[in-house]
VMD Tcl script that builds the backbone (N, CA, C; Angstrom):
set m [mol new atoms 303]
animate dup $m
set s [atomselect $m all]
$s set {name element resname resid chain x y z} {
  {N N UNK 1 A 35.524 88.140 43.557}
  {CA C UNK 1 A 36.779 87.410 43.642}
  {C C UNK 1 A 36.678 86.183 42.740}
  {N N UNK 2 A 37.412 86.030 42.145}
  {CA C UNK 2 A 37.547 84.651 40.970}
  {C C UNK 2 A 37.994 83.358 41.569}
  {N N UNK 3 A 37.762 82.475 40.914}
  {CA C UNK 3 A 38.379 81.191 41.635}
  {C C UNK 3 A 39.999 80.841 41.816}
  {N N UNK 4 A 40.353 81.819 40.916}
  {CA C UNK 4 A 42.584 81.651 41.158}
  {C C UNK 4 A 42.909 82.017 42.275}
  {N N UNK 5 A 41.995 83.063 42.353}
  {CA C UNK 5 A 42.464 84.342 43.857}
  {C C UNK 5 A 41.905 83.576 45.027}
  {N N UNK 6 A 40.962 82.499 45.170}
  {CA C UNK 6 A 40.224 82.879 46.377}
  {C C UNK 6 A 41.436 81.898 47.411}
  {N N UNK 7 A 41.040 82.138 48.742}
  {CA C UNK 7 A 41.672 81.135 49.480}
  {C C UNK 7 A 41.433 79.864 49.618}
  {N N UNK 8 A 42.837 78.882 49.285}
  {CA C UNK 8 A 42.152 77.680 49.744}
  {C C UNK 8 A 41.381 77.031 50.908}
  {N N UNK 9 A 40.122 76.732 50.447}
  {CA C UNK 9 A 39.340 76.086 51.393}
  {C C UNK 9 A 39.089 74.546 51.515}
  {N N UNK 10 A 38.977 73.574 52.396}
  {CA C UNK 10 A 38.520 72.284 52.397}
  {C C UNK 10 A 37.431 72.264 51.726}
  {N N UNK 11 A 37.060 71.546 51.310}
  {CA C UNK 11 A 35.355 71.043 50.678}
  {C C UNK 11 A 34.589 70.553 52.145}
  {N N UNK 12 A 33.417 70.956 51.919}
  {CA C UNK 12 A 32.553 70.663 53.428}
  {C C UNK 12 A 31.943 69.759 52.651}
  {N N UNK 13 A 32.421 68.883 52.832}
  {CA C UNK 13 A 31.584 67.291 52.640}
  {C C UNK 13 A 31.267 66.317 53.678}
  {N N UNK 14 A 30.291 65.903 53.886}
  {CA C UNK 14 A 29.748 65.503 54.609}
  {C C UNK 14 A 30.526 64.032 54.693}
  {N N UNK 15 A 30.914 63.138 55.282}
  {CA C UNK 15 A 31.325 61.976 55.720}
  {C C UNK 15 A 30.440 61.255 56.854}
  {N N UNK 16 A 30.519 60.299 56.462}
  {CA C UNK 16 A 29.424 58.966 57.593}
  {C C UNK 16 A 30.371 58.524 58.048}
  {N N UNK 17 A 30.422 58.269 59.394}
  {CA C UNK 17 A 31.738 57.930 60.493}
  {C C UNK 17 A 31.210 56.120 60.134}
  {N N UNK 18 A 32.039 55.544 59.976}
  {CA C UNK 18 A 32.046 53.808 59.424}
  {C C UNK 18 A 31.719 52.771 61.164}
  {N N UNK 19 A 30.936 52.364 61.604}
  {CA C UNK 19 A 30.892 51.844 62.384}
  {C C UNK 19 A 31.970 50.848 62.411}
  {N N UNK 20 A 32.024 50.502 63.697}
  {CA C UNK 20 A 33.523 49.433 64.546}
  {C C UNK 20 A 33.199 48.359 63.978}
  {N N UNK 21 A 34.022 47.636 63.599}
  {CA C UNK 21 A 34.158 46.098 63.223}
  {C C UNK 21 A 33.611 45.287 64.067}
  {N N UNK 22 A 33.829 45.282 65.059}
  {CA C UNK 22 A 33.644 44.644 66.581}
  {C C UNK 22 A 32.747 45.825 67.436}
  {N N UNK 23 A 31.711 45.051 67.718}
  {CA C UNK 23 A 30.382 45.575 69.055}
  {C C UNK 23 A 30.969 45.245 69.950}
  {N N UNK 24 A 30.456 46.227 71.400}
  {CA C UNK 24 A 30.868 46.039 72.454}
  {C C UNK 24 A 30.553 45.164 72.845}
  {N N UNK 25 A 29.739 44.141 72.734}
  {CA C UNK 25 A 29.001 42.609 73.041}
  {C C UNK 25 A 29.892 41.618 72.524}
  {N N UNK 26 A 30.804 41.555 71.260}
  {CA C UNK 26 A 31.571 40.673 71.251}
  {C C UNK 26 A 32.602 40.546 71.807}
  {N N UNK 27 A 33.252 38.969 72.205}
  {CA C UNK 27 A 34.240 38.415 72.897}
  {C C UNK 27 A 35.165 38.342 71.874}
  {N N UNK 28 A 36.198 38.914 72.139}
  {CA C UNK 28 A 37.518 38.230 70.930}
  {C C UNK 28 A 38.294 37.365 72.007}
  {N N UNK 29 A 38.170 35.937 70.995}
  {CA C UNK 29 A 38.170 34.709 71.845}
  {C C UNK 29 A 38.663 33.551 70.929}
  {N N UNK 30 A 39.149 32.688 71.404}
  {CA C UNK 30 A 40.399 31.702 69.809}
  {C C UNK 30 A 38.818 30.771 69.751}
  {N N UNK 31 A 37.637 30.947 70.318}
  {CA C UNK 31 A 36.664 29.806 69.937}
  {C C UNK 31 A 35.342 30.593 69.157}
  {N N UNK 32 A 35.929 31.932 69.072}
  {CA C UNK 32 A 34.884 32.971 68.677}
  {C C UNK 32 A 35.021 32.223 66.802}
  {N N UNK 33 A 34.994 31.627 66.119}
  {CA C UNK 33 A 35.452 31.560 64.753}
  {C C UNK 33 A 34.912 32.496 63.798}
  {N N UNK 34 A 33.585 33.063 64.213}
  {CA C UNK 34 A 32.752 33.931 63.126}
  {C C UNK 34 A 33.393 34.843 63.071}
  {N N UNK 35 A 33.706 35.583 64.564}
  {CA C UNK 35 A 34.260 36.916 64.840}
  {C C UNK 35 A 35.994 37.073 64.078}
  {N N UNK 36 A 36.475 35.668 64.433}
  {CA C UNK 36 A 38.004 35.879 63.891}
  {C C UNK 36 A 38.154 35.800 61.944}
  {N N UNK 37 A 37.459 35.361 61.522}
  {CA C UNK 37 A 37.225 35.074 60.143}
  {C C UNK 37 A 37.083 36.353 59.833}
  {N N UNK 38 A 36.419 37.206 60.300}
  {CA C UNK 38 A 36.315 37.955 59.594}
  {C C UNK 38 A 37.885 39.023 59.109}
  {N N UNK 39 A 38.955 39.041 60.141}
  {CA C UNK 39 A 39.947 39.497 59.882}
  {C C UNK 39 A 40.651 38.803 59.187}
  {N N UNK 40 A 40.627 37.528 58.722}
  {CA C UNK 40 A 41.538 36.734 57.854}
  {C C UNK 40 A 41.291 37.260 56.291}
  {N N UNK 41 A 42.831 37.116 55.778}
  {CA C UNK 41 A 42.724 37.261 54.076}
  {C C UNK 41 A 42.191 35.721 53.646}
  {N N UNK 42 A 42.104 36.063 52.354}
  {CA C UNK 42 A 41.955 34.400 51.449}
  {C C UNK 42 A 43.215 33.485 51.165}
  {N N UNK 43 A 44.194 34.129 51.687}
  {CA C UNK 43 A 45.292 33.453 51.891}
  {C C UNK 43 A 45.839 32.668 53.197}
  {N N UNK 44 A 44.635 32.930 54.397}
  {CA C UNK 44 A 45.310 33.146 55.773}
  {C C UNK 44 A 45.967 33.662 56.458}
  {N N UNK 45 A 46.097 34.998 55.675}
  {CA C UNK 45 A 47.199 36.310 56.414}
  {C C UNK 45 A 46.187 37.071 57.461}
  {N N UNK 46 A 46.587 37.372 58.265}
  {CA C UNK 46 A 46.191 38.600 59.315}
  {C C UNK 46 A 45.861 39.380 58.879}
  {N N UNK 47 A 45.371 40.055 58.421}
  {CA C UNK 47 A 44.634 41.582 58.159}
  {C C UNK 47 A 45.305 42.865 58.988}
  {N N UNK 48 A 45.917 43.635 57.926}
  {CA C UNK 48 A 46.523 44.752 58.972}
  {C C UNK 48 A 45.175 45.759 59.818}
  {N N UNK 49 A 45.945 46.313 61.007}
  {CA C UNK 49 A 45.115 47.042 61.254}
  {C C UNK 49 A 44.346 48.417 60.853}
  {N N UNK 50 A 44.967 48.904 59.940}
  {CA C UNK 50 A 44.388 50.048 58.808}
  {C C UNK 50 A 43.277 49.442 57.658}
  {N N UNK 51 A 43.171 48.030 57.652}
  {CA C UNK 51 A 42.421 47.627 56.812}
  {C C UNK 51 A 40.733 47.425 57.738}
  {N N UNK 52 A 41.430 46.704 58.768}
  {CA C UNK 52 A 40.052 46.603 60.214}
  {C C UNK 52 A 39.432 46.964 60.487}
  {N N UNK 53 A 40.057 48.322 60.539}
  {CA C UNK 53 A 39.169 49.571 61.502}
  {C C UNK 53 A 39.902 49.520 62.770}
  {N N UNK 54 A 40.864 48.771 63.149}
  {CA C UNK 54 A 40.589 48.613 64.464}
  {C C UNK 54 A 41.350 49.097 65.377}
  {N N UNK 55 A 41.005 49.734 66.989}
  {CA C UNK 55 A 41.728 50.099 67.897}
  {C C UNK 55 A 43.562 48.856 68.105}
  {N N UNK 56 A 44.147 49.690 68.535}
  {CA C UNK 56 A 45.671 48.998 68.484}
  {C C UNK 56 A 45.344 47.767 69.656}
  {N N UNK 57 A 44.431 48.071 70.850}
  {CA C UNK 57 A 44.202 46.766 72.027}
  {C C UNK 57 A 43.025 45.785 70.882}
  {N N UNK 58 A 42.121 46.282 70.356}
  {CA C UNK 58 A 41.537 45.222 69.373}
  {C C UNK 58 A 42.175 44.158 68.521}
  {N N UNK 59 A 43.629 45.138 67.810}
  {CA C UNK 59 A 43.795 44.118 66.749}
  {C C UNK 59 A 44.921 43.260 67.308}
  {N N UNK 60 A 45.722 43.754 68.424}
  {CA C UNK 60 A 46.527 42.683 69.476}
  {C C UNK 60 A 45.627 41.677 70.116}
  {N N UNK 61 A 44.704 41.475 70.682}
  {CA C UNK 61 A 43.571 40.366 71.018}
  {C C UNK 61 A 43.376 39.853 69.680}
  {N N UNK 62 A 42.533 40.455 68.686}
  {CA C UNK 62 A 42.566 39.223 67.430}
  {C C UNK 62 A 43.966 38.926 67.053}
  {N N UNK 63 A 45.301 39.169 66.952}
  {CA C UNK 63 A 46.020 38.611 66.644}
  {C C UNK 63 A 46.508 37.450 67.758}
  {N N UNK 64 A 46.212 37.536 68.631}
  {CA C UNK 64 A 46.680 36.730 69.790}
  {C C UNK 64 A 45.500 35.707 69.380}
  {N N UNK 65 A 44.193 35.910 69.452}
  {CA C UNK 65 A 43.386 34.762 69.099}
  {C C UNK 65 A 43.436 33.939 67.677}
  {N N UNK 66 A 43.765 34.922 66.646}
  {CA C UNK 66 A 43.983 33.782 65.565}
  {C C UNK 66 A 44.971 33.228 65.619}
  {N N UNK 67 A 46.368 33.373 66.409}
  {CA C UNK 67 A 47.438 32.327 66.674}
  {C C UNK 67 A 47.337 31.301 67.549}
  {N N UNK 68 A 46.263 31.392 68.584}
  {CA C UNK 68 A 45.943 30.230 69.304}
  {C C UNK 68 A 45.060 29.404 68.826}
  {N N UNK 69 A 44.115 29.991 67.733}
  {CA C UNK 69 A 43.259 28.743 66.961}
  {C C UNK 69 A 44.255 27.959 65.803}
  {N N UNK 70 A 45.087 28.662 65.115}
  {CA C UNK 70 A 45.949 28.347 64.992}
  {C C UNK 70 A 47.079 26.646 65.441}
  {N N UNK 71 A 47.674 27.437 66.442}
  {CA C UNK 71 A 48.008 26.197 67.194}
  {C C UNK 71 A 47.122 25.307 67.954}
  {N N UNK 72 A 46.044 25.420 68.287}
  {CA C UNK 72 A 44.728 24.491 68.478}
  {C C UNK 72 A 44.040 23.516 67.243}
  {N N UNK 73 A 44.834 24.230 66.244}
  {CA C UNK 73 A 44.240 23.582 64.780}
  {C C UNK 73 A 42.559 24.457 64.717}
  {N N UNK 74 A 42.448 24.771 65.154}
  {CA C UNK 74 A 40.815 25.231 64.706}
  {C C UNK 74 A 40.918 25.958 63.295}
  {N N UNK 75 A 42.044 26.369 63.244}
  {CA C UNK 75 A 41.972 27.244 61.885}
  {C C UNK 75 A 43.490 26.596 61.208}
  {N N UNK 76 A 43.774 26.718 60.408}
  {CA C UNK 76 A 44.642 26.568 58.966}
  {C C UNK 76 A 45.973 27.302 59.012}
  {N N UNK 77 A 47.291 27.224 59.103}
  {CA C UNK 77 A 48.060 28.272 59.022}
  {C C UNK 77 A 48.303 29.336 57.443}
  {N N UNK 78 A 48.148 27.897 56.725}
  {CA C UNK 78 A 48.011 28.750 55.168}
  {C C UNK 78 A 46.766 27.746 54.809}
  {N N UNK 79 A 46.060 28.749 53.533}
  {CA C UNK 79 A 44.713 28.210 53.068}
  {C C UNK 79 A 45.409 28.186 51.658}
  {N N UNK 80 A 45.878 27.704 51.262}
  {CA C UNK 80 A 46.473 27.561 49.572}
  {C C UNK 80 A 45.939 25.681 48.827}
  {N N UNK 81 A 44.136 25.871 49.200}
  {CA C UNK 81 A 43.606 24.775 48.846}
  {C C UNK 81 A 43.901 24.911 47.053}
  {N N UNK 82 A 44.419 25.648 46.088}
  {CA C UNK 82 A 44.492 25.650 44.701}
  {C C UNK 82 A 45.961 25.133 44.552}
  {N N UNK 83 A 46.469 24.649 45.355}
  {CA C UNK 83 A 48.429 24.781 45.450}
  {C C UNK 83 A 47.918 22.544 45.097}
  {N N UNK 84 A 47.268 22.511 46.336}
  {CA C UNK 84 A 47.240 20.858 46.159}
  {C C UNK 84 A 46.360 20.303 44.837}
  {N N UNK 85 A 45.363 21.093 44.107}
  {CA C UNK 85 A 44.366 20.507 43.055}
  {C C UNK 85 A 45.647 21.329 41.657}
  {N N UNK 86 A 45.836 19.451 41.400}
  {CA C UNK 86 A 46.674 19.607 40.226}
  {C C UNK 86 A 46.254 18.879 39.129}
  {N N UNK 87 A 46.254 19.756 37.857}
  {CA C UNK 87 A 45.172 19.127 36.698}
  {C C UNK 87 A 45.911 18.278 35.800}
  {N N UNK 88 A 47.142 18.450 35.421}
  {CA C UNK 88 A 47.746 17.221 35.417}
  {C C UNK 88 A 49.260 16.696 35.678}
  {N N UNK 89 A 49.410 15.586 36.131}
  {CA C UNK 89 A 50.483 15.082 36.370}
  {C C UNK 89 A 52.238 15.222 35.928}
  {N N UNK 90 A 52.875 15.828 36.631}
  {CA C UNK 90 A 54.493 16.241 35.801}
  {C C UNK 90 A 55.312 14.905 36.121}
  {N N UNK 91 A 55.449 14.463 34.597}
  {CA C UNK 91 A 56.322 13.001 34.988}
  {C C UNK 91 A 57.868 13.550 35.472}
  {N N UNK 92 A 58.604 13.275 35.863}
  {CA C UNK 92 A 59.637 12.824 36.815}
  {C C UNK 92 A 60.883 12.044 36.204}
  {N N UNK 93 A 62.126 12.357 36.018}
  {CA C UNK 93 A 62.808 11.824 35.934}
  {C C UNK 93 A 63.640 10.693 36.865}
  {N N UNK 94 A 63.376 9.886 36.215}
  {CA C UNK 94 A 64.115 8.466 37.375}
  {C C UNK 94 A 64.848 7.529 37.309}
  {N N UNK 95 A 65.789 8.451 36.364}
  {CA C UNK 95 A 67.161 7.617 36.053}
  {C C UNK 95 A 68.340 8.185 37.072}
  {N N UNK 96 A 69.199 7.893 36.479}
  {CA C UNK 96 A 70.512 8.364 37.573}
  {C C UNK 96 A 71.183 9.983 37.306}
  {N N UNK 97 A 71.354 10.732 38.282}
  {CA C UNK 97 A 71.490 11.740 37.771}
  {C C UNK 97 A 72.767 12.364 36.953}
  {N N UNK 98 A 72.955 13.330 36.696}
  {CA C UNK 98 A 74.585 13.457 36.291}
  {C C UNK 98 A 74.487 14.755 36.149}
  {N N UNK 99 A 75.614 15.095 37.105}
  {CA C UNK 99 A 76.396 16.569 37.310}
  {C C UNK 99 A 77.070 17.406 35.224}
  {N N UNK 100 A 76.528 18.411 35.756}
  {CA C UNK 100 A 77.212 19.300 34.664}
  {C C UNK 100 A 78.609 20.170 35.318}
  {N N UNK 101 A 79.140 19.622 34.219}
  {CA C UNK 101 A 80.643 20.403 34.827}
  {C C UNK 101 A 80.927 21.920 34.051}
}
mol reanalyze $m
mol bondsrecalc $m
mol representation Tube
mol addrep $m
């Protein structure tokens, strides 16, 4: 039988099942900071849960905990530390203004 004819088959490839983000030993907790960092972007966005790994009761507890460190201040709502370092100065107009008609 040739390869046009044969039936399609899956490829038997072997796959390594990716261990859990989270051990059963950790607390997801708004004072846990190591544990919650790790779901944050470099922007301070949440991390979806297809990116995680994580069960749907997992990534509702970390989202509930990074909004209470959050409002605790422990953490940042946005991290856009490159937004405030400005290299140089935009002068400003500071005369009186005037409408275009």
């Amino acid at each position: 039988m040739d390869k046009s004819k044969r039936p399609f088959r899956k490829s038997k490839r072997s796959f390594r099942r990716r261990l859990p983000p989270i051990g059963s030993g950790d607390r997801i907790d708004y004072r846990n900071m190591s544990l919650i960092s790790r779901f944050i972007s470099e922007q301070g966005k949440i991390l979806s849960r297809r990116v995680n790994r994580l069960t749907l009761k997992q990534q509702r507890l970390i989202t509930i905990a990074i909004k209470q460190a959050r409002i605790l201040s422990s953490l940042p709502f946005l991290n856009n530390e490159k937004q405030f370092e400005r290299t140089e100065s935009i002068p400003r107009a500071t005369g009186p203004r005037t409408r275009n008609k």
